[in-house]
Biopython code that builds the backbone (N, CA, C, O; Angstrom):
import numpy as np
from Bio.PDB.StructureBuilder import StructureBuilder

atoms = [
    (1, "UNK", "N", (-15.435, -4.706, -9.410)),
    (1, "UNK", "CA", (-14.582, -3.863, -10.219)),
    (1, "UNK", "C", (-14.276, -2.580, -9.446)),
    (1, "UNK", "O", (-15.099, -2.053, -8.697)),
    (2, "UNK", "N", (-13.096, -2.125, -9.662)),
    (2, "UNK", "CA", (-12.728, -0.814, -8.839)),
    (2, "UNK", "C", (-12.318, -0.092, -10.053)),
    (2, "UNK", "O", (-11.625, -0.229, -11.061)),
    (3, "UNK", "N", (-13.463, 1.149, -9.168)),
    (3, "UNK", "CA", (-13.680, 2.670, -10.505)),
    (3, "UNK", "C", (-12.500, 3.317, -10.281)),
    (3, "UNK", "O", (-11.655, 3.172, -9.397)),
    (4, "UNK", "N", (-12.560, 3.944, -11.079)),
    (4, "UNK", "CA", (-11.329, 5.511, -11.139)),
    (4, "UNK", "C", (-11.677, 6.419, -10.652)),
    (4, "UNK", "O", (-12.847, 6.789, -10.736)),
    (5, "UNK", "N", (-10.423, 7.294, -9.744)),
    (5, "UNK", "CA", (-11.420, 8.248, -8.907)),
    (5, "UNK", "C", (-11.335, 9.515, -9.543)),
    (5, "UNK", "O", (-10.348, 9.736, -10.244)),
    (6, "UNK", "N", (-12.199, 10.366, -9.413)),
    (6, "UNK", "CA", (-11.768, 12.050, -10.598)),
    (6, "UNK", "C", (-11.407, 12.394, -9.609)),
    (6, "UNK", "O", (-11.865, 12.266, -8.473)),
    (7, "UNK", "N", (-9.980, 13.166, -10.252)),
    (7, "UNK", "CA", (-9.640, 14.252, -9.094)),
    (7, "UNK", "C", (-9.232, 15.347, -9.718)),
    (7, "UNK", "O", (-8.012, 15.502, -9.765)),
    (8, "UNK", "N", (-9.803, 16.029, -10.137)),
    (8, "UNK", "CA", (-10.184, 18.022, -10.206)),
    (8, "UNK", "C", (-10.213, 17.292, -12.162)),
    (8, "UNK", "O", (-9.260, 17.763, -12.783)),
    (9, "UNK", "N", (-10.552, 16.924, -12.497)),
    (9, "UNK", "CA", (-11.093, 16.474, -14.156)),
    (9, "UNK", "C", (-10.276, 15.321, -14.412)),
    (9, "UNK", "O", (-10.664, 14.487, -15.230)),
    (10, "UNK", "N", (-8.877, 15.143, -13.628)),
    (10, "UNK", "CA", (-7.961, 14.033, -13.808)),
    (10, "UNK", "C", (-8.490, 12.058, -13.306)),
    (10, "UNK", "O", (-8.672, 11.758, -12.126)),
    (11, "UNK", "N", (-8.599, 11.299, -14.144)),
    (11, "UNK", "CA", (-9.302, 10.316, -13.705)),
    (11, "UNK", "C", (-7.888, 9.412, -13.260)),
    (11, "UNK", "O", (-6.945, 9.126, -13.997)),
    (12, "UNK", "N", (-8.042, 9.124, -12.051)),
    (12, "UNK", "CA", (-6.690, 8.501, -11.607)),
    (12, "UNK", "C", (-7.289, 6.796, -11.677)),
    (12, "UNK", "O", (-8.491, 6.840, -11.413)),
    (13, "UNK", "N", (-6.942, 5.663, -11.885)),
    (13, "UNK", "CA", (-7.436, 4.395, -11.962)),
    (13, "UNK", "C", (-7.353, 3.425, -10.040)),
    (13, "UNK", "O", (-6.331, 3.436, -9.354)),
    (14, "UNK", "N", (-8.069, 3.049, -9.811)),
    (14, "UNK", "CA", (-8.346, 2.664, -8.808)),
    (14, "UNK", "C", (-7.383, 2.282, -7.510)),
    (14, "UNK", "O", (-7.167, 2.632, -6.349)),
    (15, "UNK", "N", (-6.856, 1.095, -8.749)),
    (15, "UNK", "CA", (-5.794, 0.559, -8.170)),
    (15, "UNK", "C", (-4.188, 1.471, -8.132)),
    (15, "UNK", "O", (-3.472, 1.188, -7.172)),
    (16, "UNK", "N", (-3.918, 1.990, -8.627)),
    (16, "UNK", "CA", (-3.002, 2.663, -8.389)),
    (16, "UNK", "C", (-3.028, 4.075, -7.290)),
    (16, "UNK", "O", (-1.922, 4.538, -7.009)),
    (17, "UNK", "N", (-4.180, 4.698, -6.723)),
    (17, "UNK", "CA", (-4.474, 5.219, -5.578)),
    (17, "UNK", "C", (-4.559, 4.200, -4.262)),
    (17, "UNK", "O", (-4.572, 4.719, -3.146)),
    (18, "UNK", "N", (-4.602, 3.117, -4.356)),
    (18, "UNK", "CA", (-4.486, 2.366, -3.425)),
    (18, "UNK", "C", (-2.994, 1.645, -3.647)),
    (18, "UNK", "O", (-2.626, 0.947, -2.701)),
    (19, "UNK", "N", (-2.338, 1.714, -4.487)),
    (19, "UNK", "CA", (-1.081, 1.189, -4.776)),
    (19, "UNK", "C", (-0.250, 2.537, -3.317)),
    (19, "UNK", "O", (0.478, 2.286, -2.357)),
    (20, "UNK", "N", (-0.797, 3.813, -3.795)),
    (20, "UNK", "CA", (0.166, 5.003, -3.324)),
    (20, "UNK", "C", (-0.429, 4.753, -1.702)),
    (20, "UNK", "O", (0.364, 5.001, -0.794)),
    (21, "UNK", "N", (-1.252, 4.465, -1.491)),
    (21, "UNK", "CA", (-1.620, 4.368, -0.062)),
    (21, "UNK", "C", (-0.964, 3.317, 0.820)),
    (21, "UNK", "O", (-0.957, 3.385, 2.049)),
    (22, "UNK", "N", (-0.368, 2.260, 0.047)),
    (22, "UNK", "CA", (0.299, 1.224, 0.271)),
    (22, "UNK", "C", (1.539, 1.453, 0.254)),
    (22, "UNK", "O", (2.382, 0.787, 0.854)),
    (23, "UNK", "N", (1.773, 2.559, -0.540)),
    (23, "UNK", "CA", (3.210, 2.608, -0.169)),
    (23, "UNK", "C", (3.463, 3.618, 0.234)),
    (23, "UNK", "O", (4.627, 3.940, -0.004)),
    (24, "UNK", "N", (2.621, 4.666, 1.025)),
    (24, "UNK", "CA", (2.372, 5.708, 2.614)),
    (24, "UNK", "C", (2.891, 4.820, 3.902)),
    (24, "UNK", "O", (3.686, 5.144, 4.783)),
    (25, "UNK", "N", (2.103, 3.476, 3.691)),
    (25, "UNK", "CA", (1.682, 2.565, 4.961)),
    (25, "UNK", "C", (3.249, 1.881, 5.242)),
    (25, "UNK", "O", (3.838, 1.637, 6.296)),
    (26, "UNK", "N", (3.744, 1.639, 3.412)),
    (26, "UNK", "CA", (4.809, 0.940, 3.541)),
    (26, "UNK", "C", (6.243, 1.451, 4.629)),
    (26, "UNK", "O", (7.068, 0.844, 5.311)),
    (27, "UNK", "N", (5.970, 2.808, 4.331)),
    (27, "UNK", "CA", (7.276, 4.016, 4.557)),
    (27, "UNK", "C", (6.954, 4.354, 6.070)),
    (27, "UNK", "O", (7.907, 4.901, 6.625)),
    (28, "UNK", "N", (6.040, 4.196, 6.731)),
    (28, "UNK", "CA", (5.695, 4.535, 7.963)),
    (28, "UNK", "C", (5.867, 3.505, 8.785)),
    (28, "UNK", "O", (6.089, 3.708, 9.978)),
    (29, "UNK", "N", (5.759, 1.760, 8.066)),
    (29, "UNK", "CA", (6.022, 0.624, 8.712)),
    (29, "UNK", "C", (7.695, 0.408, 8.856)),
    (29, "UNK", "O", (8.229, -0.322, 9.690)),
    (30, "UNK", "N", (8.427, 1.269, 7.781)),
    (30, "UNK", "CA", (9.448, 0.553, 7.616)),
    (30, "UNK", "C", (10.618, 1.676, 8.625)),
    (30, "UNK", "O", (11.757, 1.612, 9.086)),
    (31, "UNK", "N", (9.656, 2.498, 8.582)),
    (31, "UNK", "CA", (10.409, 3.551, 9.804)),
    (31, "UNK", "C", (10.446, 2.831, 10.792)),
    (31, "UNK", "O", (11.486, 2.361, 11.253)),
    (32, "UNK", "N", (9.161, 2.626, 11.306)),
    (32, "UNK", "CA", (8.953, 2.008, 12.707)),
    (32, "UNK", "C", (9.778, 0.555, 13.194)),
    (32, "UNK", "O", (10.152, 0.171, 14.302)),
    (33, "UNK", "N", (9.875, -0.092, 11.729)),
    (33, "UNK", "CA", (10.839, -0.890, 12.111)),
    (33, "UNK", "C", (11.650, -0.942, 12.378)),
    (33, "UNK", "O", (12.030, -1.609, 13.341)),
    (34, "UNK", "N", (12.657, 0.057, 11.321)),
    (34, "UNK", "CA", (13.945, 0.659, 11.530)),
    (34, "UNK", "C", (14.063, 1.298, 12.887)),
    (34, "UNK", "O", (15.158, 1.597, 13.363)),
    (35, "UNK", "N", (13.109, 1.470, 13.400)),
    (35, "UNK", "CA", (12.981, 2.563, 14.820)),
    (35, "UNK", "C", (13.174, 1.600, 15.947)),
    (35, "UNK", "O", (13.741, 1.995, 16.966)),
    (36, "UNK", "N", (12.673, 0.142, 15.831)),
    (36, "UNK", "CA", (13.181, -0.559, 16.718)),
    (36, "UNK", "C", (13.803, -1.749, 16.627)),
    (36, "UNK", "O", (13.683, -2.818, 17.224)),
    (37, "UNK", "N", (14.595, -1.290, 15.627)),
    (37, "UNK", "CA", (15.907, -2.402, 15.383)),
    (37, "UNK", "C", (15.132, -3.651, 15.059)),
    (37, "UNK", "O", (15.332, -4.377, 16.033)),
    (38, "UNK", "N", (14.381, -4.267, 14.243)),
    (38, "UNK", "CA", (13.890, -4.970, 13.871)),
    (38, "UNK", "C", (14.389, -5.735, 12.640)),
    (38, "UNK", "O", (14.143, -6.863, 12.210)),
    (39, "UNK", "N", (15.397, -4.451, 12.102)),
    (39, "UNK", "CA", (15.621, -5.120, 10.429)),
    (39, "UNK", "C", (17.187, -5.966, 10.860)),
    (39, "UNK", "O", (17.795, -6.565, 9.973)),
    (40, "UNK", "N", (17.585, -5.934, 11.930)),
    (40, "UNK", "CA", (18.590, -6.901, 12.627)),
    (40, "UNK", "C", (18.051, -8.397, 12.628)),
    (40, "UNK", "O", (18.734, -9.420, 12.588)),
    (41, "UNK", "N", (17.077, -8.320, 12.665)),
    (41, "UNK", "CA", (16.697, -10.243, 13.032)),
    (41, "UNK", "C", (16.491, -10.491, 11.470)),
    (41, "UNK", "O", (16.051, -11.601, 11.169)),
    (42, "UNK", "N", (16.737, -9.660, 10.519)),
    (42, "UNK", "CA", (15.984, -9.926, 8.630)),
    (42, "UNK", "C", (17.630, -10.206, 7.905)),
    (42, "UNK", "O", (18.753, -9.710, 7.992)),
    (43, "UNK", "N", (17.264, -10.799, 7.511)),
    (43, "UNK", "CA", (18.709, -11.156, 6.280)),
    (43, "UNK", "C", (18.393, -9.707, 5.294)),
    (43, "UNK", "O", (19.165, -8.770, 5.496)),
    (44, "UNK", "N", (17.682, -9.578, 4.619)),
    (44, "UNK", "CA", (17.694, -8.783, 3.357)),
    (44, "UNK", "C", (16.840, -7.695, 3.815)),
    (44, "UNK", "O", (15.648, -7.938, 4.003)),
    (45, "UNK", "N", (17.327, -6.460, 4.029)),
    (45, "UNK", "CA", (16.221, -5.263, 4.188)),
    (45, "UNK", "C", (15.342, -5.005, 2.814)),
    (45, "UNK", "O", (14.133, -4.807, 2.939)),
    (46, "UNK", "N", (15.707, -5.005, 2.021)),
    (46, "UNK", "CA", (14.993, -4.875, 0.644)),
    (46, "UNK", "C", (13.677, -5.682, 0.521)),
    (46, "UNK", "O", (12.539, -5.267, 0.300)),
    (47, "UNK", "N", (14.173, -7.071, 0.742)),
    (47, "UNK", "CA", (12.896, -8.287, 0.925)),
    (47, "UNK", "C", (11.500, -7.780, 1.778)),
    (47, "UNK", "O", (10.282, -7.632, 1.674)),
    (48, "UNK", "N", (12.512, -7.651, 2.585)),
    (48, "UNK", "CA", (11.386, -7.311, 3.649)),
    (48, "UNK", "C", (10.355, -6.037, 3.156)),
    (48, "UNK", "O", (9.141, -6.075, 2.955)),
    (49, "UNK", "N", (10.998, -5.271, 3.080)),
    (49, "UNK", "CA", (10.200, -3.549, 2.566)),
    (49, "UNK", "C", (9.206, -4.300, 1.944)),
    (49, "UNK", "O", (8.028, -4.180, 2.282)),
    (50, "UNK", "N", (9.830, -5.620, 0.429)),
    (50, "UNK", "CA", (8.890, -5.066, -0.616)),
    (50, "UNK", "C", (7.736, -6.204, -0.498)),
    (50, "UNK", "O", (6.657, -6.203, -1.091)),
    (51, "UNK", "N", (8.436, -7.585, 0.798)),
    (51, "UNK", "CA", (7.009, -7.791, 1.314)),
    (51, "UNK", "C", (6.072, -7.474, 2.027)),
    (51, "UNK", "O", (5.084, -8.163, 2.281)),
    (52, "UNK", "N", (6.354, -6.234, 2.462)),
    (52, "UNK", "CA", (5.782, -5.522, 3.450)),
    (52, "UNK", "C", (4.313, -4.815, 2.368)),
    (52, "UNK", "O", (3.113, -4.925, 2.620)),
    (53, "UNK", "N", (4.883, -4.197, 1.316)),
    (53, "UNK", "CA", (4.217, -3.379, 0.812)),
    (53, "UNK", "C", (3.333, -4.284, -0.282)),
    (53, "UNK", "O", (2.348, -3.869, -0.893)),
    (54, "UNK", "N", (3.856, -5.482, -0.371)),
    (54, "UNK", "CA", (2.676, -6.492, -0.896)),
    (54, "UNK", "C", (1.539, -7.372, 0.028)),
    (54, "UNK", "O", (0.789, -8.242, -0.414)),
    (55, "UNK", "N", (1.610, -6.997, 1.132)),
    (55, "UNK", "CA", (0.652, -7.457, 2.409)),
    (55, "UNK", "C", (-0.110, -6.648, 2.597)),
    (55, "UNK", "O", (-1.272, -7.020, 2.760)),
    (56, "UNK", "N", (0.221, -5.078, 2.661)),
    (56, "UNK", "CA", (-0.619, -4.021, 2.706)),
    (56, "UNK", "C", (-1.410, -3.637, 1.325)),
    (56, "UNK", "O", (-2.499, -3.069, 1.403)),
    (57, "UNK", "N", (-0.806, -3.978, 0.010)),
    (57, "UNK", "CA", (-1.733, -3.852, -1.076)),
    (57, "UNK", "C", (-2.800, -4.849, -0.937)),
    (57, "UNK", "O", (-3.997, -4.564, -0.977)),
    (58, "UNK", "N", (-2.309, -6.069, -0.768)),
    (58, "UNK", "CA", (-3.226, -7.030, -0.910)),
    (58, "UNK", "C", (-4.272, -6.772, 0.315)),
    (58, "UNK", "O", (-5.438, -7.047, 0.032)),
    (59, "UNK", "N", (-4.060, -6.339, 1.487)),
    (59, "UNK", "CA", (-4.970, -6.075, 2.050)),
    (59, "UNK", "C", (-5.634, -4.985, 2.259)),
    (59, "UNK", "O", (-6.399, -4.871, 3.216)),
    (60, "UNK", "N", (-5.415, -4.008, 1.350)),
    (60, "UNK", "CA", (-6.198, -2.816, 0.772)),
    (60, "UNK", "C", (-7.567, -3.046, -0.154)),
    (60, "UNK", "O", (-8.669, -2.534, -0.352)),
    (61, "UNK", "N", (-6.576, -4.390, -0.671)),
    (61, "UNK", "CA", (-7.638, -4.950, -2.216)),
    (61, "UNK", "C", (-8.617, -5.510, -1.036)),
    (61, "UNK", "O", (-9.639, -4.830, -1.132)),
    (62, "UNK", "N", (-8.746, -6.305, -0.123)),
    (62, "UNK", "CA", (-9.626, -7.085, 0.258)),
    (62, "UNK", "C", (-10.595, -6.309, 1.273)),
    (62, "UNK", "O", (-11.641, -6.702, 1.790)),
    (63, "UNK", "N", (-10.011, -5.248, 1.383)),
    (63, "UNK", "CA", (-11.111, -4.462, 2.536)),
    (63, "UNK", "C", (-11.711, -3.542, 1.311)),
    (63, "UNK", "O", (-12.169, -2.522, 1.826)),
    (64, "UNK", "N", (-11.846, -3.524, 0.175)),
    (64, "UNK", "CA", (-12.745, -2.809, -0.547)),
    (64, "UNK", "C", (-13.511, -3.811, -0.636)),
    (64, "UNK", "O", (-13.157, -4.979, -0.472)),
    (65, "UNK", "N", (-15.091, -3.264, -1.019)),
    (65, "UNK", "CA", (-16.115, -3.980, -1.626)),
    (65, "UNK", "C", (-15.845, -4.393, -2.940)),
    (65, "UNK", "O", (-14.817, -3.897, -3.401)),
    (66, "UNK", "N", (-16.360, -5.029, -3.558)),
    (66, "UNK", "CA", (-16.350, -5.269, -5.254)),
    (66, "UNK", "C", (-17.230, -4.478, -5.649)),
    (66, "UNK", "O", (-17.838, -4.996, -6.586)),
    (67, "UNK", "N", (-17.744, -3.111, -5.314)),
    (67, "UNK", "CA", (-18.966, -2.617, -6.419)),
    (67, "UNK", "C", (-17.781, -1.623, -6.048)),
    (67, "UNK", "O", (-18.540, -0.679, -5.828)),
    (68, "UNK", "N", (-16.369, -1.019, -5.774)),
    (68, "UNK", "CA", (-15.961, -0.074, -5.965)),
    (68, "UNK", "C", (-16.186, 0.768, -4.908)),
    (68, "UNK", "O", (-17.102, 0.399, -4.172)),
    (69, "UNK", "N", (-15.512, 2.007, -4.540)),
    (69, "UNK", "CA", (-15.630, 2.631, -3.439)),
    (69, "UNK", "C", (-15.100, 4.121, -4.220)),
    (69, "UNK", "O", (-15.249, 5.192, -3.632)),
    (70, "UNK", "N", (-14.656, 4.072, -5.198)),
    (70, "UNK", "CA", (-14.330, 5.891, -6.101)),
    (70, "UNK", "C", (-14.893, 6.163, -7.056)),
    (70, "UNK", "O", (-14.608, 6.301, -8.246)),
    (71, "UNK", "N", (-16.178, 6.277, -6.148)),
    (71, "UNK", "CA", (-17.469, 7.079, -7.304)),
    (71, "UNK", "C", (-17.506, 8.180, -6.689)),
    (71, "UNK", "O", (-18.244, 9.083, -7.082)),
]
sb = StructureBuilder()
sb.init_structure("model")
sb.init_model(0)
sb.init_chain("A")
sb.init_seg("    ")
for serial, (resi, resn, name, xyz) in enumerate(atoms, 1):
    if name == "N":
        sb.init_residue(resn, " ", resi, " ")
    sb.init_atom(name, np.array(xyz, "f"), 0.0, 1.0, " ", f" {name:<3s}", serial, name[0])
structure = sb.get_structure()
C-alpha cells in the first residue's frame, strides 16, 4: 500500500505525487525528443506523450516497495 505524504499539515495521497513526478519526467522526455527530431518517425505526437507518461508511471509504481515509501 502507498501512504500519503504530509506536506506542511496537507496530506497529499501517494499516487498522485508520483503521478506529478511522471509527468516532470514526461515534459523533459518529450523535450528531448522534440530536441532530436524524433517525433518525425511517430504518426501521432499526442500518442506518443501520453504513452510515454504511462511507462514512466508504471515504472514509478514498480520501483516502490509495497510497505510505502511517504512516511
Amino acid at each position: 500500500m502507498i501512504l500519503d505524504l504530509d506536506f506542511g499539515g496537507v496530506f497529499l495521497p501517494g499516487l498522485l505525487v508520483l503521478a506529478l513526478a511522471a509527468l516532470a519526467g514526461t515534459v523533459a522526455l518529450v523535450r528531448l525528443f522534440a530536441a532530436a527530431g524524433l517525433f518525425r518517425l511517430t504518426a501521432s505526437r499526442p500518442l506518443v506523450e501520453l504513452a510515454t507518461f504511462a511507462l514512466l508511471y508504471g515504472l514509478l509504481l514498480q520501483a516502490l516497495p509495497s510497505s510505502g515509501t511517504f512516511q
